[in-house]
N, C-alpha and C positions, 0 to 999 in steps of 0.2 A: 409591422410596427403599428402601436395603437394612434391611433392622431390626438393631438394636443387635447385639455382638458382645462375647461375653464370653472372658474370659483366663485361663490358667494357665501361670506361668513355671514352665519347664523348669528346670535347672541351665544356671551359665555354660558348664560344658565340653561343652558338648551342642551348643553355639553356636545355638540355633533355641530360641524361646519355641513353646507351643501356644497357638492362640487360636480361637475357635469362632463359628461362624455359622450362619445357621438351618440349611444344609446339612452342618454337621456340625463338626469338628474338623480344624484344619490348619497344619504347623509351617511356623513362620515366621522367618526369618534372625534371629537374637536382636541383633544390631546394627542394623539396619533400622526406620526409622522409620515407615515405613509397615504395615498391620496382613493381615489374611487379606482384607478385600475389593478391597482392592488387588490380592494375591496371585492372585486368582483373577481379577481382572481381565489380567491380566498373560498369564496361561493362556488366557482365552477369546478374548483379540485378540492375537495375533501375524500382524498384518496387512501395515503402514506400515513394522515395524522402527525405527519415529521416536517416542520417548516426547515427552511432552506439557512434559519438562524445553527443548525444542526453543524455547519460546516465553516467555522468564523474563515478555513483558509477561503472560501467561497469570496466571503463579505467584503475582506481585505483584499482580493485581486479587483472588487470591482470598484472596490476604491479608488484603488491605483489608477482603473486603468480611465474612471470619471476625473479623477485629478490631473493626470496626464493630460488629457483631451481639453480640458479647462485652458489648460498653461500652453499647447499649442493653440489650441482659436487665440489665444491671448497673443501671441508670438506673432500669428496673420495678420492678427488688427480685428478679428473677428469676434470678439469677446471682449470688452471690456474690464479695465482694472478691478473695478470693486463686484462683478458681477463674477470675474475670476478667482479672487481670495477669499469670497465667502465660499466660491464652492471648494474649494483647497482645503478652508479650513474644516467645513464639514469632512470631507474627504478623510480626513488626517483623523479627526474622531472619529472615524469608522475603523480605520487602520490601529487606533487604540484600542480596540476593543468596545467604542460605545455604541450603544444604539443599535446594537442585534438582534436585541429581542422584537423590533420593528420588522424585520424580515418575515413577513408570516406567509408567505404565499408556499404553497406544498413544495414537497423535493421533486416528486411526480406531477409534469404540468405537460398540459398539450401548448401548440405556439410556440414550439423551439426556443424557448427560453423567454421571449417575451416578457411573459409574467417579473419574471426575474431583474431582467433589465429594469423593467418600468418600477416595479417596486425599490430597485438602487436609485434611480431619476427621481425618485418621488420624497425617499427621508435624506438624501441629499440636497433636493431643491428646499424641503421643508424646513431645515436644519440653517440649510444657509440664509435662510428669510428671516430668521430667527436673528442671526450675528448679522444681517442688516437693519433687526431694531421693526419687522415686519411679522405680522400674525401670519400661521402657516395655514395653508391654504392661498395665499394675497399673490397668487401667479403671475400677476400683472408686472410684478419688481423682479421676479424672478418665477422663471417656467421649467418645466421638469422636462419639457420637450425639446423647447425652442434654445435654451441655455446649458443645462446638464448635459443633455442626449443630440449640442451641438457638434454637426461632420459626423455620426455615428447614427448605427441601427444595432437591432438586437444582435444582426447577423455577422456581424464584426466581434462585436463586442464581447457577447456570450461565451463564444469559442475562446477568445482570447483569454475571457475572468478562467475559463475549463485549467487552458492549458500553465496560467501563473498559478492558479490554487494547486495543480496537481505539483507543477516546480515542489513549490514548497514542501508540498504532504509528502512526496517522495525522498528528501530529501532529511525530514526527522526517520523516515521510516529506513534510511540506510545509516543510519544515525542508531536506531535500534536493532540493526542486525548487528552491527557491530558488537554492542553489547553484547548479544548473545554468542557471536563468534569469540571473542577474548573469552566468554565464560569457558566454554568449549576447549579453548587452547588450554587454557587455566588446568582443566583436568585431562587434556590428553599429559603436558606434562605432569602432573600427579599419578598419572597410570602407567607412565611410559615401560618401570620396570613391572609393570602387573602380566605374565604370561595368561595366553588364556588361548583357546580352540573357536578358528573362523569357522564360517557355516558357508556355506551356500544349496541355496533352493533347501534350505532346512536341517539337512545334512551334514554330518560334521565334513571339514573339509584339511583347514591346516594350522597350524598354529602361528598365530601374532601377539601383538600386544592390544590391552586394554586401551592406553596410549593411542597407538595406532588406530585401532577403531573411531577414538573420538576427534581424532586429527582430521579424520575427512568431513565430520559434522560441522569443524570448523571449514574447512576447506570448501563444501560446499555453498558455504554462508559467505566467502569469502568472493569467490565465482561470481554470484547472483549478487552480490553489490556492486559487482564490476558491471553486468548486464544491464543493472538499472540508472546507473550512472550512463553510459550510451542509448539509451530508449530515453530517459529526460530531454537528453539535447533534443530530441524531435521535439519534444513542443516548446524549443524555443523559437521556432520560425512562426509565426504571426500573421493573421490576414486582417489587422488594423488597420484602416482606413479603406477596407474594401464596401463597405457600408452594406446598401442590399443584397447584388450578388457578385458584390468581386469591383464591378465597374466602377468604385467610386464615385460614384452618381452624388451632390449634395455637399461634397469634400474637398474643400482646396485642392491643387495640384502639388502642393507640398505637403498637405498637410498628413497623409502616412509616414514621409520620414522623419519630422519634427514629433506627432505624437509616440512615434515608435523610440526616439532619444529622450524622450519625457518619461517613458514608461521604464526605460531601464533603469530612468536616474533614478525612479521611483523604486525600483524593484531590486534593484542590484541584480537584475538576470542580464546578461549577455542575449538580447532578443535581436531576429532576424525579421525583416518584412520578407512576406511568400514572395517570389517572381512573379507567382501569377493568381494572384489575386483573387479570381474567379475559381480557378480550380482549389484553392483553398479555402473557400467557402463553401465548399461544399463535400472535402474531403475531408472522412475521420479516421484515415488511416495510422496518421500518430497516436489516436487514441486505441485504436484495435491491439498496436503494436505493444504498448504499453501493457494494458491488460493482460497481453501474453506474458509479458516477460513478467507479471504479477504474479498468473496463475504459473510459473518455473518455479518462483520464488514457492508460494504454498504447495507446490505438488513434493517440491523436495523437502521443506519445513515436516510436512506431513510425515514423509517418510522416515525419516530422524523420531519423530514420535512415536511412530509401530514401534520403530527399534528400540526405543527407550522402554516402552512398553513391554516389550518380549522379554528383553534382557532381566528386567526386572517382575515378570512374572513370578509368581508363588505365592507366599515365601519360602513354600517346600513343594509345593507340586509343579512347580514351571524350572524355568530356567535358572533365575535367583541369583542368576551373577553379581548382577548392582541392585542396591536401594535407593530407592526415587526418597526427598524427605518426605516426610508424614505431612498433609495440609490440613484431613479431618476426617471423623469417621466416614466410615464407607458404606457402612449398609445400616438400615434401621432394627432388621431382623439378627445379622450375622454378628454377634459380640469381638472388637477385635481387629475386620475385616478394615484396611487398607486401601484404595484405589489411587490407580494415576490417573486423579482429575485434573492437573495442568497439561499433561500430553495428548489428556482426550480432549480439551477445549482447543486447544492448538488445533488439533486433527479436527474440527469440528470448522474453525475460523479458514482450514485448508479446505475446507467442502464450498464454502459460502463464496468464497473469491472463485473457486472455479468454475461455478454458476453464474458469479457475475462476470465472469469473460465470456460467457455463452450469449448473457444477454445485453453484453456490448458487442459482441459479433454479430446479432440480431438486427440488433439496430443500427450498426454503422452501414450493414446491406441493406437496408432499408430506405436509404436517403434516395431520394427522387430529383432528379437535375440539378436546380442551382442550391439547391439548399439541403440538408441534413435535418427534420423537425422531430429529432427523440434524440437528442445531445443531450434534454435533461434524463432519461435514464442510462446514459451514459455517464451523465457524470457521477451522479448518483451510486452507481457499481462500481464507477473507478474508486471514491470518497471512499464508500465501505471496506472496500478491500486495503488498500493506503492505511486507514489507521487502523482494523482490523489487526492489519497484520502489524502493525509496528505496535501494540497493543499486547499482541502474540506473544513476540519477540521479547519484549521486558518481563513479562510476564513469564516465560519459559526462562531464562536467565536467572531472574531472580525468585523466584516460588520453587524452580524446580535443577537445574542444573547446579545452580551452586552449590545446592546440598549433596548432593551423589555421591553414595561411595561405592567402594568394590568389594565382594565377595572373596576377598586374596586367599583363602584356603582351599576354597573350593571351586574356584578357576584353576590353581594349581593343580587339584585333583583330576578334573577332566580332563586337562594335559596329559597327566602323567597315564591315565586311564585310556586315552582316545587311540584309536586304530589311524588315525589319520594321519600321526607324524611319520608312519611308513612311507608318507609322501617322500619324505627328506632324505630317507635311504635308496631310492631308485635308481641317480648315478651309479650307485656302489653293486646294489645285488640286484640290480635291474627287474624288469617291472613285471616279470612273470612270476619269476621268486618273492618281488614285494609281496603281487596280489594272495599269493599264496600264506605270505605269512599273515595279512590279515583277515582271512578266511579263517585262519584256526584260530588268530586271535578273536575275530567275533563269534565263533561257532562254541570257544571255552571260555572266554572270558580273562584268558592270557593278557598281560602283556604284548607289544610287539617290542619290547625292549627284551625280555626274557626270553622271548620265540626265536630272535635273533640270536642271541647267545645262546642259546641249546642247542640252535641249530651249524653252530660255527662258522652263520655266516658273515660276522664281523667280529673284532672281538672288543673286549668291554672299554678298553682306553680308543678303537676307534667310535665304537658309540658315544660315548660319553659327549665324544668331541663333535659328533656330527649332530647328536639330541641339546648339544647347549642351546640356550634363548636365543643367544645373538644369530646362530647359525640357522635357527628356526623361523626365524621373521625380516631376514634381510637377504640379497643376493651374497652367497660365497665364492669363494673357488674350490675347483672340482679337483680335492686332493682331501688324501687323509694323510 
């Protein structure tokens, strides 16, 4: 953590206060609610080009969790009244949405988060100088160290802003699968009577329904909100008021489980304090775990979109089952030409998350004894991926699934054409005489409904009855 930082206000027409830090003295935009460690932070990362304003769930947990921390030193006797509601109330317009664009320090910082921290301490302290009727910068009334970022270090704090901003993010972003799961249902029942020929490994295979098929797209949207609702509750256990590394060094003897009840009331999360404090300052295995059940979510999202994709290849040289809606032309040269560019952006957004659990896997093996110091490009990959994909999800839903139809004549045809429902007579003329009848059926071009009847080995009221839909796509009994 940086150490305190002392001020001297310049003149207004100078536009820049001075304020000092152990490395010395440095002017600072005199409107600017943030102070010289920001400043400098600003200077030492010019990385990303993406300040950390990029992520408001970011700005609002560390709101929260400066408010909290406020109202318990308050609670101790360690904080005073009006040194506490000024920061409250600052707090509270942060949680409104104001004052984000103060946030400038990169998304990419070395200092485990520091930057971060100190730049919350700094347009919070500055803010509440302000509703004490004090020029920002005027530390002496109120300090970004000694006050704000009192009972608290980055190495608390940080983790804790990670784990409430991810709460949140996660939580629209299963918010958004949903969406697109209803869409999905929405049209497996619209398909449910549409017959059509399964594949596998590309191959025709047997016949189902259209229905059917989009029932598991729902289904597996439905799975992985369940997964992600279980990976959340991990980060609601907390290493709040572990301060530097776990020991509480600087923190009341109560004061973890008061700010830990401060932060719920703030948050509405059901939050845990770690048991052990120390190991949870230094452990990112909630975050590892999370990422993963991310990249489940975009590896099967993905996969939904080849198949959308395939399905609706052609419109006469592919497959052409379903039509994706039209969003814009497709080629500059080709007059005409079609693409599914909402399934390729999905499938593009499923690339990006799986690289970002690579490189929170990276990094979470990377921590060195008491501490973890690359939690910000963790968070940073977890962020991206979080709205990413709930971005995906609306987007997929409504650009693209809503519209879909199906190809009902020519799904029927393939049916009626495919060698594959010889599957379905196997009980009956068993599996030597199947393969056999779809040998001449692919070798002529026959029927296997005609080949069977020519060959007298059912007759046409047992076919009929054993080739209906319902008997094609569901378990029967083994009787004609």
């Amino acid at each position: 953590m940086s150490t305190q930082a002392s001020v001297s206000v310049t003149p207004v027409e100078n536009a820049t206060r001075t304020e000092h830090d152990l490395l010395g003295g440095r002017e600072v935009p005199a409107q600017a609610y943030y102070g010289v460690h920001t400043l400098r932070a600003v200077e030492n990362f010019p990385i990303s080009g993406t300040s950390i304003a990029i992520y408001p769930d970011l700005i609002k947990a560390l709101a929260c969790i400066k408010e909290a921390a406020a109202r318990a030193n308050q609670d101790l006797g360690l904080l005073d009244a009006q040194r506490a509601d000024a920061i409250v109330n600052a707090c509270r317009e942060l949680r409104e949405g104001k004052l984000h664009e103060q946030f400038v320090v990169d998304v990419i910082q070395g200092g485990a988060g520091t930057s971060t921290n100190m730049n919350a301490n700094e347009v919070i302290a500055n803010r509440a100088l302000e509703l004490l009727g004090h020029a920002k910068g005027d530390y002496q009334h109120l300090n970004p160290n000694d006050h704000v970022n009192l009972s608290q270090s980055t190495n608390d704090v940080y983790p804790t802003a990670l784990k409430v901003a991810a709460h949140f993010g996660i939580l629209r972003l299963i918010e958004a699968m949903a969406v697109l799961r209803r869409a999905f249902e929405r049209k497996a029942e619209e398909f449910a009577d549409v017959l059509k020929m399964g594949r596998t490994q590309l191959q025709d295979a047997v016949p189902m329904t259209l229905g059917q098929e989009f029932s598991t797209y729902a289904t597996m949207l439905g799975e992985d909100e369940q997964r992600l609702r279980e990976a959340v509750a991990l980060v609601h256990e907390i290493n709040l008021g572990g301060t530097a590394i776990g020991t509480g060094i600087t923190a009341h003897p109560d004061y973890a489980a008061r700010v830990r009840e401060r932060l719920a009331e703030a948050t509405g999360i059901d939050l845990i304090t770690a048991p052990n404090l120390i190991e949870a300052t230094q452990d990112c295995g909630a975050f590892v775990q999370l990422s993963g059940v991310l990249k489940r979510v975009a590896v099967k999202l993905s996969k939904t979109c080849n198949d959308l994709r395939l399905l609706s290849s052609g419109p006469r040289a592919g497959l052409g089952e379903i039509n994706l809606p039209a969003m814009q032309a497709g080629s500059s040269i080709m007059p005409g030409k079609v693409n599914p560019v909402i399934p390729e952006v999905v499938n593009q957004i499923a690339f990006e998350v799986i690289g970002n659990d690579i490189t929170v896997s990276f990094a979470a093996e990377a921590g060195q004894l008491q501490l973890n110091a690359f939690e910000p490009i963790i968070a940073h990959s977890l962020f991206k991926s979080v709205n990413h994909l709930r971005n995906g999800c609306l987007t997929l839903a409504e650009r693209c699934v809503d519209g879909i139809t199906a190809n009902r004549d020519h799904l029927a045809a393939l049916v009626r054409d495919s060698i594959g429902v010889v599957t379905a007579l196997n009980p009956y003329i068993g599996y030597k005489q199947a393969t056999a009848v779809a040998q001449e059926a692919h070798a002529t071009g026959g029927s296997v409904y005609r080949i069977v009847l020519d060959k007298g080995l059912l007759t046409q009221a047992q076919l009929d009855h054993l080739l209906r839909p319902e008997a094609l796509t569901q378990p029967q009994p083994l009787s004609l």
